[in-house]
N, C-alpha and C positions, 0 to 999 in steps of 0.2 A: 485110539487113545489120543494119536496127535488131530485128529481132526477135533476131539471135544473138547482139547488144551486149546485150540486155535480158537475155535466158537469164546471160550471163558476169554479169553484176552481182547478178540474183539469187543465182546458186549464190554469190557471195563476200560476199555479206551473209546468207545463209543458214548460212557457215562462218562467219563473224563473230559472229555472235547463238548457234551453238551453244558456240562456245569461250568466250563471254561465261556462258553460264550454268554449263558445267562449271568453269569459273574459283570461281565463286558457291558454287558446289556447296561446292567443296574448301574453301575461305575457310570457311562455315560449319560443315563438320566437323570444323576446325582449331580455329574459336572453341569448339564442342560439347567436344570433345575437350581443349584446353587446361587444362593443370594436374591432368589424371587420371593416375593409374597404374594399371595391372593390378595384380588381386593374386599374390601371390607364390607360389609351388608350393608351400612349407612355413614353417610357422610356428612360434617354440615358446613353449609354452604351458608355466606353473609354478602349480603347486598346494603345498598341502602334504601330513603325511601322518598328521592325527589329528585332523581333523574330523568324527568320524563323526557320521552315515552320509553325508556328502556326498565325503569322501573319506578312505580308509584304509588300510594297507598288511594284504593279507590273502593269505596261500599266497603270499608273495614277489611279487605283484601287487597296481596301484594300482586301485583301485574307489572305486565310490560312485556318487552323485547327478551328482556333476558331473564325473566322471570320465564317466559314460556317456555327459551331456547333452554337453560339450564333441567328444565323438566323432561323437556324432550330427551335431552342429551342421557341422562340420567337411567330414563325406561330404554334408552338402546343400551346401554352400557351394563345396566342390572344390576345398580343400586337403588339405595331409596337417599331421598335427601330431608336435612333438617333444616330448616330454615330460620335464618336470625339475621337481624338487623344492626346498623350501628352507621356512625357519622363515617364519612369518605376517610377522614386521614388517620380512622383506628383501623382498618381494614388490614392494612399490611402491617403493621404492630402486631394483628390478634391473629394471623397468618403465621410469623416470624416466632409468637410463643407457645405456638399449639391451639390454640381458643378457636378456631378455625380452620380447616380443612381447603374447603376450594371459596374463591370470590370469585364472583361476577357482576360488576357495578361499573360498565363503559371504563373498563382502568386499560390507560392508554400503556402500549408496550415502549420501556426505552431500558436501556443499559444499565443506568443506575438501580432501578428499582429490580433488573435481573439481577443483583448480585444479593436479593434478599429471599426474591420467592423464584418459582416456576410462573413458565406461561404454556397455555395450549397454542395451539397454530392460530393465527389472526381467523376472530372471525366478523369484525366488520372495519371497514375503512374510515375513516374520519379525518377533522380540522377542526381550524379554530376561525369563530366567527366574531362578530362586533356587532353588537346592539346599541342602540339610541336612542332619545326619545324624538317622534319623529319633526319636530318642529328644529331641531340640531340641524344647520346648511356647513356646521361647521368642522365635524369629522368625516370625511368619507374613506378613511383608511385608513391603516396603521401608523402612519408617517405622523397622522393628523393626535396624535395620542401621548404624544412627549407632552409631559407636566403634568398630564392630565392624571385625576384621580379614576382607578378603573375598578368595576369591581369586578370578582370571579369566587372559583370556589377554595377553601380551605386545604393545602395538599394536593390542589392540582399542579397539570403538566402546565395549564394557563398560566396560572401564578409563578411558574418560573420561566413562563415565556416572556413574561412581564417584565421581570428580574433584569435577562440575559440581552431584552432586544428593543426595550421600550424607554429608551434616554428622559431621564426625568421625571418618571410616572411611579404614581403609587398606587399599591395592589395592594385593595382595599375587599380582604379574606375573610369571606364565612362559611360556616360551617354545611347552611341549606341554602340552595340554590334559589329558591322564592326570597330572600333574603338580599342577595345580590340584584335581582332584577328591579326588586320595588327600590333599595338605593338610586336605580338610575331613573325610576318615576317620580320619584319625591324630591330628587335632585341633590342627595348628598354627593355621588359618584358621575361623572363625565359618559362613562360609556361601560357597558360589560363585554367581558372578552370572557367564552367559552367554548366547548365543541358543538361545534356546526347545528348537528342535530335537534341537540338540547336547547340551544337558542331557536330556531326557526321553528321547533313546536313550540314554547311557549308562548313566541311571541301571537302566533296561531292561535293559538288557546286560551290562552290568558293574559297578554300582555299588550292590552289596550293603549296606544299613544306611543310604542315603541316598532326600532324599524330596523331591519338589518342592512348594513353597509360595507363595503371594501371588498375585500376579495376572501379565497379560502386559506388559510395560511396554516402552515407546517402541519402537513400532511400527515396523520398517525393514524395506527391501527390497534384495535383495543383486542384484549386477549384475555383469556379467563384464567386467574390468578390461583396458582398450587401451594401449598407450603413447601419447602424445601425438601428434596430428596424420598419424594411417592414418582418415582420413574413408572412404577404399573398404573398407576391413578393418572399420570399425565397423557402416555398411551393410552389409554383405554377412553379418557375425556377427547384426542386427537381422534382414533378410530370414529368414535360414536359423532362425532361432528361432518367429519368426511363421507359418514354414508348419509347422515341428513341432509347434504348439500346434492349427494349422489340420487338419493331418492326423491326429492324435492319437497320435504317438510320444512327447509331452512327457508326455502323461497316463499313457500306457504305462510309461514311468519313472520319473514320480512314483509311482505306485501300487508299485511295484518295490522300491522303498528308502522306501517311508513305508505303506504298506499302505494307504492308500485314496489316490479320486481325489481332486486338487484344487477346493476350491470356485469 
């Protein structure tokens, strides 16, 4: 009798101590889990459409640098994306209201503009360059630029490089980038002041009669733009970036739309 009293009490302290831990279990995964969300099946992503080469409208199709990188990033990470367009200085407005989920249109990373959106980790390096038309003996650097009328883009970090560093000059803002360069051919504007890259393809490409001069100036890194407070969506765009760079599709890319590889 006492040995089958003893059996009955072990088995219900044996059912005790196991419900006691799967209890634990679950508590814990609750805690783990608390305040996550999955990410969502689709996202939409807004660039614009006269950045080149990192994004541009070419045979009725958008391309570029970050046109490719953001699709890359996209099928490592397992979403799908939507794509829309709009002028550079509605970007972070339509970020800030919801209208837009992630951007990626060379938006250079600084302080101010973190206090509206997220960023992913830097992923390309940049500056600001000077264009001229090339018969000018008379700017060869930024020094050379006080009073002068300059042009650049609408909402850029240029236009308040302009602002902050360029004694006397006017920053002469549009909206598209082909817009500012043909100012400095036609010769309403003195010089155009933009990021490095975008100057030295165009001028390549398209911008017959114009030269680049001076040096590289205030060094920035552009960074792909979150709306506020998707911490899973910013992870997940950092992870999927880090293993393209680890696998070498990033280099593959870069190499693609800049002809060599990245240092």
């Amino acid at each position: 009798m006492i040995n089958k009293n003893w059996r009955l009490i072990s088995t219900f302290l044996l059912t005790a101590l196991l419900i006691l831990v799967l209890a634990a279990c679950g508590a814990e995964e609750k805690a783990d889990g608390e305040g996550k969300s999955e990410l969502k099946e689709e996202y939409t992503v807004v660039s614009d459409t006269s950045f080149v080469p990192f994004e541009f409208k070419e045979d009725g199709e958008y391309v570029g640098f970050d046109i490719d990188l953001i699709n890359a990033i996209a099928d490592e990470a397992g979403f799908k994306i939507n794509m829309e367009t709009t002028n550079f200085d509605g970007i972070i407005p339509g970020l800030q209201t919801g209208q837009f989920d992630i951007a990626i249109a060379g938006i250079s990373i600084t302080d101010e503009r973190a206090k509206k959106i997220d960023y992913s980790e830097p992923y390309y390096q940049s500056g600001l360059s000077i264009g001229v038309r090339e018969e000018n003996e008379d700017i060869k650097g930024i020094e050379d630029l006080e009073g002068k009328t300059i042009a650049t883009r609408l909402g850029s970090t240029s236009a308040a490089y302009i602002a902050d560093n360029i004694k006397g000059a006017e920053a002469s803002q549009f909206e598209q980038l082909d817009q500012a360069y043909m100012a400095v051919e036609n010769g309403s504007a003195d010089a155009v002041l933009y990021d490095a890259p975008n100057v030295a393809y165009y001028i390549k490409t398209k911008g017959d009669g114009l030269k680049v001069v001076g040096d590289l100036y205030q060094a920035e890194d552009y960074g792909i733009a979150i709306s506020k407070g998707n911490d899973e969506l910013v992870a997940a765009i950092d992870d999927a970036l880090a293993t393209l760079k680890e696998n070498g599709k990033y280099d593959e890319l870069y190499e693609k739309w800049f002809g060599e590889k990245p240092e």
